[in-house]
PyMOL commands that place a pseudoatom at each C-alpha (Angstrom):
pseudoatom trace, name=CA, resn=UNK, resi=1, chain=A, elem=C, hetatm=0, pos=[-3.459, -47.211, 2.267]
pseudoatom trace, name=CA, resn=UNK, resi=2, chain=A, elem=C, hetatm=0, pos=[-0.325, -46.317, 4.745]
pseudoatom trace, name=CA, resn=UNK, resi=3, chain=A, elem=C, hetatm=0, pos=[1.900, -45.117, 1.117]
pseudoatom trace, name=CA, resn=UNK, resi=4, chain=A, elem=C, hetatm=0, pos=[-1.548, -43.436, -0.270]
pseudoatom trace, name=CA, resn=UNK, resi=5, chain=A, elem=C, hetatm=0, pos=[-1.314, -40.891, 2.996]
pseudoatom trace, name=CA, resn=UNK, resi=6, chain=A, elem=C, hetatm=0, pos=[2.165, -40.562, 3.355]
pseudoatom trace, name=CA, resn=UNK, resi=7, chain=A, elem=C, hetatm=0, pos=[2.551, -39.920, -0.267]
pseudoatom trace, name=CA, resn=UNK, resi=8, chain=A, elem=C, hetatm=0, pos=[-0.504, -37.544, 0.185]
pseudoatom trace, name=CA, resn=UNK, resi=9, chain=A, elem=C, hetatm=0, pos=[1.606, -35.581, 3.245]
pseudoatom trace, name=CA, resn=UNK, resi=10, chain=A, elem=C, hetatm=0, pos=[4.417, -35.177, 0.770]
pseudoatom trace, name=CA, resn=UNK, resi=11, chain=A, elem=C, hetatm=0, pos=[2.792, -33.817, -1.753]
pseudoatom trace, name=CA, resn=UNK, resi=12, chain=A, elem=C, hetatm=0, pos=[0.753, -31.422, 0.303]
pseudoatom trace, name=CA, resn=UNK, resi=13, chain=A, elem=C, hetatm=0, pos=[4.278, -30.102, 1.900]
pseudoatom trace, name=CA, resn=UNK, resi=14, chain=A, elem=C, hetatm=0, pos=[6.130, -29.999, -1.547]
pseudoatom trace, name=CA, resn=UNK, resi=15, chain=A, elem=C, hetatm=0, pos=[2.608, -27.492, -2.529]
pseudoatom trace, name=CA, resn=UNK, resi=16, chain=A, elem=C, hetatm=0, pos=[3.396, -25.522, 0.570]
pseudoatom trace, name=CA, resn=UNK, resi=17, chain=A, elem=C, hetatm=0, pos=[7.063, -25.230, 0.242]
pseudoatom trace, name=CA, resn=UNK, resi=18, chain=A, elem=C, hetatm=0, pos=[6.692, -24.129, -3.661]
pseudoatom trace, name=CA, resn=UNK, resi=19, chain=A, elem=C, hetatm=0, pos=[4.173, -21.456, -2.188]
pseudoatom trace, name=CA, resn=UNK, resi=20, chain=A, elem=C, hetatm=0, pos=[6.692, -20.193, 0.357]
pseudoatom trace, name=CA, resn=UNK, resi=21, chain=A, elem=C, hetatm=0, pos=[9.417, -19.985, -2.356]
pseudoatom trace, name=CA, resn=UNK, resi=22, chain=A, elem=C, hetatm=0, pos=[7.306, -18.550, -4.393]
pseudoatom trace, name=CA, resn=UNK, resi=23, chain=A, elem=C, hetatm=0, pos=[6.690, -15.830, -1.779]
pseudoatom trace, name=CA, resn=UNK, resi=24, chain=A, elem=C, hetatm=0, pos=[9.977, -15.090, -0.368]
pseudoatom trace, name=CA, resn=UNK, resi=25, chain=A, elem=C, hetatm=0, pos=[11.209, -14.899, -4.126]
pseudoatom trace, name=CA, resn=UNK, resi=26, chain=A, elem=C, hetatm=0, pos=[8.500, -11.851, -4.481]
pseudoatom trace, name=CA, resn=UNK, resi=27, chain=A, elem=C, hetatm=0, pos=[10.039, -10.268, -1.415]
pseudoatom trace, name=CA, resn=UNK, resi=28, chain=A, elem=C, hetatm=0, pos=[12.989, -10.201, -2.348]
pseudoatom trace, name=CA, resn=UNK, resi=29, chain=A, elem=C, hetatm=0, pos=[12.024, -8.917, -5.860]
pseudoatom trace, name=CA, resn=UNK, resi=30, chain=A, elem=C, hetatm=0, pos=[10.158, -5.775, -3.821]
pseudoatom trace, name=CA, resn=UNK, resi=31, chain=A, elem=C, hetatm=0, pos=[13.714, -5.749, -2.102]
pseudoatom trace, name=CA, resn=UNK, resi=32, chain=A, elem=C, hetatm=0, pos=[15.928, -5.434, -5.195]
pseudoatom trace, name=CA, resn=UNK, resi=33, chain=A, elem=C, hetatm=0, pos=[13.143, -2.986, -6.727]
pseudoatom trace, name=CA, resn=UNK, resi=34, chain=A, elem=C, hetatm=0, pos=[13.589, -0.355, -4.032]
pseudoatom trace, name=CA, resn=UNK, resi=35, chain=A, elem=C, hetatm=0, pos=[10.103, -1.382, -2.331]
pseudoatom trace, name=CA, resn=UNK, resi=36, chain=A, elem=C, hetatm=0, pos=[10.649, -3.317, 0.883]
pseudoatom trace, name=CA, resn=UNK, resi=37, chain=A, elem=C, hetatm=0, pos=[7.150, -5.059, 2.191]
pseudoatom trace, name=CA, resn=UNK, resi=38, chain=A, elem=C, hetatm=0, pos=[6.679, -4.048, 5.772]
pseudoatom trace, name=CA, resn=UNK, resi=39, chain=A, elem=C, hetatm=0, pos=[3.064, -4.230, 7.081]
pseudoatom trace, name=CA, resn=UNK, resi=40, chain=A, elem=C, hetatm=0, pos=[1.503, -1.381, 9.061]
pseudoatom trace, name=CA, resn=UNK, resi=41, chain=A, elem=C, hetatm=0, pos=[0.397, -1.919, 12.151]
pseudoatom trace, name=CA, resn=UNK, resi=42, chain=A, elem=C, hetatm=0, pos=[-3.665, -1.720, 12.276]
pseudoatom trace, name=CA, resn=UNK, resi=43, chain=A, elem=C, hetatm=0, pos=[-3.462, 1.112, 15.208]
pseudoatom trace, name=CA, resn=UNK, resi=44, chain=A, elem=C, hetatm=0, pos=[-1.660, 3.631, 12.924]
pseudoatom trace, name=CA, resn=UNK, resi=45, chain=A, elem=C, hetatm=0, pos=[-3.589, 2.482, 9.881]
pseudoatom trace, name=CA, resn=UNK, resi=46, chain=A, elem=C, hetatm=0, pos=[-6.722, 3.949, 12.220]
pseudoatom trace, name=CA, resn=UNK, resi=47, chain=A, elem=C, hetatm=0, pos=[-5.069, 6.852, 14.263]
pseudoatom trace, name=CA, resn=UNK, resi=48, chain=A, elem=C, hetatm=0, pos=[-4.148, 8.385, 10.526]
pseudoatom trace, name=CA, resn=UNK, resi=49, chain=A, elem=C, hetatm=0, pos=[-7.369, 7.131, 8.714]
pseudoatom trace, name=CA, resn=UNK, resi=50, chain=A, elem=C, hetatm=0, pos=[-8.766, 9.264, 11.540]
pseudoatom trace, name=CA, resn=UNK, resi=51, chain=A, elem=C, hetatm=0, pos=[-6.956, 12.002, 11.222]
pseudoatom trace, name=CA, resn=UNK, resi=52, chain=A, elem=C, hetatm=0, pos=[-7.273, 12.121, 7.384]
pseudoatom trace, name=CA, resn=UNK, resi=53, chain=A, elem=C, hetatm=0, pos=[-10.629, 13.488, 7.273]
pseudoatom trace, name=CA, resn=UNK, resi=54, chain=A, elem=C, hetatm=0, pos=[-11.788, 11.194, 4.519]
pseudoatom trace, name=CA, resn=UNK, resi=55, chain=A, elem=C, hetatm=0, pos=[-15.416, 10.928, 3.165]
pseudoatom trace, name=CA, resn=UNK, resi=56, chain=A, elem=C, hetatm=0, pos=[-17.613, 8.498, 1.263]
pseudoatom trace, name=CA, resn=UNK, resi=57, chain=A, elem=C, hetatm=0, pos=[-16.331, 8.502, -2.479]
pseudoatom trace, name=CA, resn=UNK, resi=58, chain=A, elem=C, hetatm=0, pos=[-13.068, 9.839, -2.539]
pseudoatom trace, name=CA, resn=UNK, resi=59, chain=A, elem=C, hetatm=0, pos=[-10.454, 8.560, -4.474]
pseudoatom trace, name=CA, resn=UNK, resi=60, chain=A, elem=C, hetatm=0, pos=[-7.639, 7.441, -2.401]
pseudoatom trace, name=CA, resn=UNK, resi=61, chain=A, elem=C, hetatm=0, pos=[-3.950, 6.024, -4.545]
pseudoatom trace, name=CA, resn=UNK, resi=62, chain=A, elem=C, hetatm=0, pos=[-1.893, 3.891, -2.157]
pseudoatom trace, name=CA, resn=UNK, resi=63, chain=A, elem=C, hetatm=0, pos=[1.445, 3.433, -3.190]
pseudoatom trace, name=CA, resn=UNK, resi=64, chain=A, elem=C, hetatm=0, pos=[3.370, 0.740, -2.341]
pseudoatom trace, name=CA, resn=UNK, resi=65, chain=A, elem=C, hetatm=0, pos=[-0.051, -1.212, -1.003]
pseudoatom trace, name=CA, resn=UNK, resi=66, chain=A, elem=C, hetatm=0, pos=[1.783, -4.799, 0.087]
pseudoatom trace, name=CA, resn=UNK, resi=67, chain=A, elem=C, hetatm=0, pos=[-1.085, -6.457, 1.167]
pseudoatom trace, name=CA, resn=UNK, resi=68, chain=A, elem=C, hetatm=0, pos=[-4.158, -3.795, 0.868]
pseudoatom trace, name=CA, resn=UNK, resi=69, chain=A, elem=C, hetatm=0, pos=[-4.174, -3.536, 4.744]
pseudoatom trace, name=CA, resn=UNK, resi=70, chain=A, elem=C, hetatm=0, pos=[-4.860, 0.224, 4.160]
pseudoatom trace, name=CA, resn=UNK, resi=71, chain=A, elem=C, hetatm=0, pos=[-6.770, 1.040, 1.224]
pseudoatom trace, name=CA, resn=UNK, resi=72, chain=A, elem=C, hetatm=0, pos=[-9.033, -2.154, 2.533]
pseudoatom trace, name=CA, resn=UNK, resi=73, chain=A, elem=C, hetatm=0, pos=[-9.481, 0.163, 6.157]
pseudoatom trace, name=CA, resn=UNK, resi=74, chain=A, elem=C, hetatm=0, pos=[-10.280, 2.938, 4.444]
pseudoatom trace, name=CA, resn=UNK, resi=75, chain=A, elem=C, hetatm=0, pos=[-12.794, 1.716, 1.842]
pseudoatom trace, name=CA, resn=UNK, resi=76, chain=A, elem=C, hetatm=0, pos=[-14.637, -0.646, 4.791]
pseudoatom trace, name=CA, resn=UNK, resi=77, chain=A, elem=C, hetatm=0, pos=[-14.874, 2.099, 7.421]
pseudoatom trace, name=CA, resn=UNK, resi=78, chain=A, elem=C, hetatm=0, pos=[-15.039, 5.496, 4.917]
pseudoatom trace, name=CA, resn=UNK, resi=79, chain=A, elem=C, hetatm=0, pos=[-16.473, 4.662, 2.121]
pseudoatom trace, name=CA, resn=UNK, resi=80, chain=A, elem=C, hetatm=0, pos=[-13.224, 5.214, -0.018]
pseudoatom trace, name=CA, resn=UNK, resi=81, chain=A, elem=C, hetatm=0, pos=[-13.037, 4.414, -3.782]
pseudoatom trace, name=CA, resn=UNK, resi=82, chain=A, elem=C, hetatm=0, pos=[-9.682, 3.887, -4.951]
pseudoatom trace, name=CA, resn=UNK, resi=83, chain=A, elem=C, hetatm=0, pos=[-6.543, 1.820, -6.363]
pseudoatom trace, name=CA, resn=UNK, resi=84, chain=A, elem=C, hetatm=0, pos=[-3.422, 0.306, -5.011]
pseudoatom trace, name=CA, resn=UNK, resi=85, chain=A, elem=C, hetatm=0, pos=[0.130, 0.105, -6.397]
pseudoatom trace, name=CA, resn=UNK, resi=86, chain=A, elem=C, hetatm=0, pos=[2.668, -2.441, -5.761]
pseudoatom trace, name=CA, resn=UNK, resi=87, chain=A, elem=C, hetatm=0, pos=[5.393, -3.446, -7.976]
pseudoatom trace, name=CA, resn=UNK, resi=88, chain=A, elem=C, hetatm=0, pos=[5.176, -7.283, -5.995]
pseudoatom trace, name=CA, resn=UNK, resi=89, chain=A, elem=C, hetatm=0, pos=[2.453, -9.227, -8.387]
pseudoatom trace, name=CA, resn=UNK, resi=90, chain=A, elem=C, hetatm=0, pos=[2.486, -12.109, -5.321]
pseudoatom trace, name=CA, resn=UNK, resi=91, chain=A, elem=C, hetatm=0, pos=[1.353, -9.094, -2.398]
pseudoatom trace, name=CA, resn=UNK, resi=92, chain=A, elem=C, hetatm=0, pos=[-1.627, -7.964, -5.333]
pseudoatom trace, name=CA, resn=UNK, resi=93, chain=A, elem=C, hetatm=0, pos=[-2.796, -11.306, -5.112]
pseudoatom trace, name=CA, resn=UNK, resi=94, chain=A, elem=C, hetatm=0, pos=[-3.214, -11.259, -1.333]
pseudoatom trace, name=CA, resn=UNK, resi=95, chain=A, elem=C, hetatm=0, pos=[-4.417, -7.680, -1.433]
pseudoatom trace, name=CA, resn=UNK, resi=96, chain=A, elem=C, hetatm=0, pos=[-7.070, -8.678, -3.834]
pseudoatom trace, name=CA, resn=UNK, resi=97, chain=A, elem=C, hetatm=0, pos=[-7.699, -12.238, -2.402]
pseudoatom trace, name=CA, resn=UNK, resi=98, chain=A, elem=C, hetatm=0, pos=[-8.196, -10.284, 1.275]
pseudoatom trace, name=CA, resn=UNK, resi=99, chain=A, elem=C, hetatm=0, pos=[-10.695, -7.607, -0.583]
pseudoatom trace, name=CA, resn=UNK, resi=100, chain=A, elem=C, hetatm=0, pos=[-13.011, -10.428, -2.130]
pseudoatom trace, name=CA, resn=UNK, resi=101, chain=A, elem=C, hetatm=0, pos=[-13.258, -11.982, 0.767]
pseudoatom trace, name=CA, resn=UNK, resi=102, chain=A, elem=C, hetatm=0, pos=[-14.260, -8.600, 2.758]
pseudoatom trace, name=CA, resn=UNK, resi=103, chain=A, elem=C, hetatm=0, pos=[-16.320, -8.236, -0.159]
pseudoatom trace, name=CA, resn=UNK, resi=104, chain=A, elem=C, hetatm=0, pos=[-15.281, -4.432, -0.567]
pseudoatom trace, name=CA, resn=UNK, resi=105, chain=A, elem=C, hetatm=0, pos=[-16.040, -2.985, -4.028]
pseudoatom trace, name=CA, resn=UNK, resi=106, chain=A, elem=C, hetatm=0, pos=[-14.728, -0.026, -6.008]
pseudoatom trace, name=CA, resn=UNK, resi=107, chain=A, elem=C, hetatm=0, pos=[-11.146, -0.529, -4.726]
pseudoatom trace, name=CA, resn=UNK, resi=108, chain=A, elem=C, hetatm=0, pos=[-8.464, -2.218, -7.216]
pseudoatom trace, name=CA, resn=UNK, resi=109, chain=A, elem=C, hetatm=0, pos=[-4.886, -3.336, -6.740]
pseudoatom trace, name=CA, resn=UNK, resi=110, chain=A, elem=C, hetatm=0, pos=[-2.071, -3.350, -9.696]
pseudoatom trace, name=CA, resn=UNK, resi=111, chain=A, elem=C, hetatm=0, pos=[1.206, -4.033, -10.015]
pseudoatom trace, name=CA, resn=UNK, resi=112, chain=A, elem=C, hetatm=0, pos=[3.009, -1.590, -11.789]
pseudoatom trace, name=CA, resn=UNK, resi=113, chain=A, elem=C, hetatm=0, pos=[5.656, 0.965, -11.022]
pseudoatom trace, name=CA, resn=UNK, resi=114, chain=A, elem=C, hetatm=0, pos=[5.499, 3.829, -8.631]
pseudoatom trace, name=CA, resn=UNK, resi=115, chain=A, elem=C, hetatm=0, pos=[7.397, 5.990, -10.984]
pseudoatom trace, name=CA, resn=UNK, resi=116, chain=A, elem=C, hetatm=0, pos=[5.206, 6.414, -13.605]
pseudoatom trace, name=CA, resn=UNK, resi=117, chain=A, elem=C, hetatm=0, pos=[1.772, 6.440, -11.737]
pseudoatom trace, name=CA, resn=UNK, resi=118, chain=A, elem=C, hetatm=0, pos=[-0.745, 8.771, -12.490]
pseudoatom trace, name=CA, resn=UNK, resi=119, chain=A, elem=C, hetatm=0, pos=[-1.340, 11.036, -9.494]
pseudoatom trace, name=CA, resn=UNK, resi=120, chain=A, elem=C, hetatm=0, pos=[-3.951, 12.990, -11.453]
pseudoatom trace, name=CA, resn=UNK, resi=121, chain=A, elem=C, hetatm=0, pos=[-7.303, 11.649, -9.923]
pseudoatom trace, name=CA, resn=UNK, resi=122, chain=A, elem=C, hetatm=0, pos=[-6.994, 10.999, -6.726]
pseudoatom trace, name=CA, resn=UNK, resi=123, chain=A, elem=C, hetatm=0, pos=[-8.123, 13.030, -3.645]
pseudoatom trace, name=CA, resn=UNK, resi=124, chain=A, elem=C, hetatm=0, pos=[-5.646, 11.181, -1.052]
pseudoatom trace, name=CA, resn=UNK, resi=125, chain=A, elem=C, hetatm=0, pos=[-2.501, 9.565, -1.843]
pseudoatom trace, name=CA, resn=UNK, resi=126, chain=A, elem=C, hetatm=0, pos=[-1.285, 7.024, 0.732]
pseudoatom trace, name=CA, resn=UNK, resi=127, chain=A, elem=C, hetatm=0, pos=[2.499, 6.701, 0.366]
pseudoatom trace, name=CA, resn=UNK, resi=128, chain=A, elem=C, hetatm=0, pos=[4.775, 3.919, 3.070]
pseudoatom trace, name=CA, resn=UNK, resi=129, chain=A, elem=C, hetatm=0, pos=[7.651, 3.908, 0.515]
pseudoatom trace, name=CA, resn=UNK, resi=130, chain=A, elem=C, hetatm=0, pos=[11.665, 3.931, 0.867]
pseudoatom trace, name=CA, resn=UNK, resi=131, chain=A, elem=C, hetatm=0, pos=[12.968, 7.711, 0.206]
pseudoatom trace, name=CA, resn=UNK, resi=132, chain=A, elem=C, hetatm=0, pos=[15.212, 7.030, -2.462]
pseudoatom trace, name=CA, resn=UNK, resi=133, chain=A, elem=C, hetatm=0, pos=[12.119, 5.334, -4.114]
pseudoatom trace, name=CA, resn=UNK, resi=134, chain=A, elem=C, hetatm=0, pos=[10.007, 8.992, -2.905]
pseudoatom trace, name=CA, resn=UNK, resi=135, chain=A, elem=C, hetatm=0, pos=[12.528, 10.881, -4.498]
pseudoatom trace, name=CA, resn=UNK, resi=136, chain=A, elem=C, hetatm=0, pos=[12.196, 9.120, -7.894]
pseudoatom trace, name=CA, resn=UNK, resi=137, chain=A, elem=C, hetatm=0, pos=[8.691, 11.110, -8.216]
pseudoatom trace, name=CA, resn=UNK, resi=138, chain=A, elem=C, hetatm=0, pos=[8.225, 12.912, -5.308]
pseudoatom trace, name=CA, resn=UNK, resi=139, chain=A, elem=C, hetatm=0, pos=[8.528, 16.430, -7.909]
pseudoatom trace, name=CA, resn=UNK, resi=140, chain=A, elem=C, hetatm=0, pos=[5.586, 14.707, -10.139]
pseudoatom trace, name=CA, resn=UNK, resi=141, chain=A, elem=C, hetatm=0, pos=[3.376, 14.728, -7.227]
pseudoatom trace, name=CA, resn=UNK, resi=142, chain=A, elem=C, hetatm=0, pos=[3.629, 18.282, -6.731]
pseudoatom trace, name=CA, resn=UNK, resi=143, chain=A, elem=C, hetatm=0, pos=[2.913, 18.744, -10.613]
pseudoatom trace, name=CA, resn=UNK, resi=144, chain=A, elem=C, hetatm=0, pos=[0.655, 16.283, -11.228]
pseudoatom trace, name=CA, resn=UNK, resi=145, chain=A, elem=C, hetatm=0, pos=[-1.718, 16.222, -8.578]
pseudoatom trace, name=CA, resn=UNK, resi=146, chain=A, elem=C, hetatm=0, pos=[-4.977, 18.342, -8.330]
pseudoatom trace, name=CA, resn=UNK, resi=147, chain=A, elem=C, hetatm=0, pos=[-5.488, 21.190, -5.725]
pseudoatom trace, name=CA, resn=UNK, resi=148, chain=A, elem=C, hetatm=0, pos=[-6.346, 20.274, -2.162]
pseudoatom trace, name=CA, resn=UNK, resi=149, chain=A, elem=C, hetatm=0, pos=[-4.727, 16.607, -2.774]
pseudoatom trace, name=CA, resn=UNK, resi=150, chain=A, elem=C, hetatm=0, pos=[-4.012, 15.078, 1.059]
pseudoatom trace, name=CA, resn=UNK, resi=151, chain=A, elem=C, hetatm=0, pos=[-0.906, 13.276, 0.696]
pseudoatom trace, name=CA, resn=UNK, resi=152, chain=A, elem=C, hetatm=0, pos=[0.191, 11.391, 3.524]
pseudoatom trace, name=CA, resn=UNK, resi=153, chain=A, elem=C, hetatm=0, pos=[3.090, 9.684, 4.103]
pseudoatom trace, name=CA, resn=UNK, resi=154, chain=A, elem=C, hetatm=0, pos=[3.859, 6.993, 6.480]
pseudoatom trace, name=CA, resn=UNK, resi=155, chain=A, elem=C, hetatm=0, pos=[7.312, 6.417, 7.295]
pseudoatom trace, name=CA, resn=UNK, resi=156, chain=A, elem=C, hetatm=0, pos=[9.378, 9.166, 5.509]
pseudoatom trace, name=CA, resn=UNK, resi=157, chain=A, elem=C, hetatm=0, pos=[8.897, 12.865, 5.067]
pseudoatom trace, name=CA, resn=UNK, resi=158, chain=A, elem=C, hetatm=0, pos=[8.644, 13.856, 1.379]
pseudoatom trace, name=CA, resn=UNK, resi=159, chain=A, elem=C, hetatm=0, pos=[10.965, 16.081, 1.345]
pseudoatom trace, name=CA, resn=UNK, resi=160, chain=A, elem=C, hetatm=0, pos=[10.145, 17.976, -1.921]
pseudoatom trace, name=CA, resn=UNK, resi=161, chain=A, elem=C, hetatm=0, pos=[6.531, 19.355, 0.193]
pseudoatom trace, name=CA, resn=UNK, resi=162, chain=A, elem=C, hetatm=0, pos=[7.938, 19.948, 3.271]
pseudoatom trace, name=CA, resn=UNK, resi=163, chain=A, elem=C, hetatm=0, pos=[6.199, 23.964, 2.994]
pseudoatom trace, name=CA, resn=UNK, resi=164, chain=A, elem=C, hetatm=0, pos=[3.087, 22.141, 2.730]
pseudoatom trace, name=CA, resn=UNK, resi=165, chain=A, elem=C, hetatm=0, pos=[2.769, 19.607, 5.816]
pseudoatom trace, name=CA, resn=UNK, resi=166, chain=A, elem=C, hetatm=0, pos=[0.320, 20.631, 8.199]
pseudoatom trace, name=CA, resn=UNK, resi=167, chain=A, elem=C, hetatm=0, pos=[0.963, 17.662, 10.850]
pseudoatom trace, name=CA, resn=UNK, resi=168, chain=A, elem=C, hetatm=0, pos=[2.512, 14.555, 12.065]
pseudoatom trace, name=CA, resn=UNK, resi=169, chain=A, elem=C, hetatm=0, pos=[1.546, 11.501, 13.818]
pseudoatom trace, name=CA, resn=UNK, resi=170, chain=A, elem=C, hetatm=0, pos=[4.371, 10.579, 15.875]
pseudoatom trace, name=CA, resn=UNK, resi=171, chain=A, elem=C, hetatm=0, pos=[4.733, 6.654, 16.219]
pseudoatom trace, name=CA, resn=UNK, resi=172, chain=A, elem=C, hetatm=0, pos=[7.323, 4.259, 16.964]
pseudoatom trace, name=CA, resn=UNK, resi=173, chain=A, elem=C, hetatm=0, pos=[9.065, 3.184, 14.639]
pseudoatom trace, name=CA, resn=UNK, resi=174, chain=A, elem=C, hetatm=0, pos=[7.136, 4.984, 12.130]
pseudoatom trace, name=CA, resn=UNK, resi=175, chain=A, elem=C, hetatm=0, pos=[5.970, 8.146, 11.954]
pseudoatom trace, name=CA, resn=UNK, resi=176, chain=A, elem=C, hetatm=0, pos=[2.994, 9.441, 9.329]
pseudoatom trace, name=CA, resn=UNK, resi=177, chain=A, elem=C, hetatm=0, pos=[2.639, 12.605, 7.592]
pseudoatom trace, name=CA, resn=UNK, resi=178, chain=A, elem=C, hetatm=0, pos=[0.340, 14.983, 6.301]
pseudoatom trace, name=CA, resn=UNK, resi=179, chain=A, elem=C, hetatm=0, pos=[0.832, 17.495, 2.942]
pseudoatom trace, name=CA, resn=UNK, resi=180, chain=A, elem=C, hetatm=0, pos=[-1.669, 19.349, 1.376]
pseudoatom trace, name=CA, resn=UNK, resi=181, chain=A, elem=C, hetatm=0, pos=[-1.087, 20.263, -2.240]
pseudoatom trace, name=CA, resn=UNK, resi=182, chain=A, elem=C, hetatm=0, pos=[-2.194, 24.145, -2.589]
for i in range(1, 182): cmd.bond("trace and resi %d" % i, "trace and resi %d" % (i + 1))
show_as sticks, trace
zoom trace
C-alpha cells in the first residue's frame, strides 16, 4: 500500500511538472513571437471598460487576449459579443477554460496572428500589445476598420492615430488609450 501512494505522489508531480513545462514553453513562445503575456490588473480592466462606453451587442476584437481577463469583463458586465486573439494556443485554452466556466456565450478565443486579423467587424478593438508588434499593422487598422471604431490601447500609444485619441487613462505602470476611427 506504502509504494501504491508514493508511486501515486510521483506520478501526480511528474503530471504537474509536464504542465508547468508545458506552460513556460508557451511563454516563452509569446516571448520570441513579439507578444509578451502580462495580465492586466482587474482595476484598469474596469476604470477603461467604464470609460469605453460599451453597450449590449457590440463586437469587441481583443488582441493579444492572454488569458480572456478582458473580453470575459466586458461580455459579463456589458453584454459584449466578440473574439480574442492570441498567438499562445496554451493562454486560449485558459481563456476559454475560464469562459465555460463563467458560462459567458457569444465570445470566442483563437490563436492566430495579430498581423493578419481582420479588423473589419468589430465596434471596439482592445489592443495590450508590444509597439514593434503595433507597428506591424497599426496602418491596417486605420484602413480596415469601419467608421466610429473605439480602439483602445492599453500600454502603448498607437502611434499611426495619434490625430484621433480623444483621452487617456493614466495608470502605473500602464497607461490606456482611446482612438476613434473617423
Amino acid at each position: 500500500m506504502a509504494t501504491f501512494i508514493y508511486l501515486t505522489a510521483i506520478f501526480i508531480e511528474l503530471i504537474f511538472l509536464l504542465f508547468f513545462c508545458v506552460y513556460v514553453l508557451s511563454l516563452l513562445y509569446s516571448v520570441l513571437r513579439g507578444a509578451f503575456y502580462v495580465p492586466t490588473k482587474q482595476k484598469e480592466i474596469d476604470d477603461f471598460l467604464g470609460e469605453a462606453g460599451l453597450k449590449k451587442g457590440r463586437y469587441l476584437l481583443e488582441l493579444g487576449s492572454g488569458d480572456g481577463r478582458v473580453l470575459r469583463c466586458a461580455a459579463r458586465i456589458y453584454g459584449v459579443v466578440g473574439k480574442g486573439i492570441d498567438i499562445n494556443p496554451t493562454l486560449n485554452l485558459l481563456a476559454r477554460f475560464h469562459t465555460r466556466r463563467q458560462k459567458l456565450k457569444d465570445i470566442v478565443f483563437t490563436t492566430e496572428n495579430v498581423k493578419t486579423t481582420d479588423f473589419s467587424k468589430a465596434d471596439v478593438i482592445y489592443i495590450f500589445l508590444m509597439p514593434k508588434l503595433i507597428k506591424t499593422f497599426d496602418k491596417r487598422l486605420l484602413k480596415e476598420s469601419k467608421r466610429k471604431t473605439l480602439i483602445i490601447s492599453h500600454g502603448f500609444e498607437v502611434h499611426t492615430l495619434f490625430k484621433y485619441r480623444f483621452k487617456t487613462i493614466e495608470h502605473k505602470p500602464f497607461s490606456t488609450y482611446f482612438y476613434k476611427i473617423p
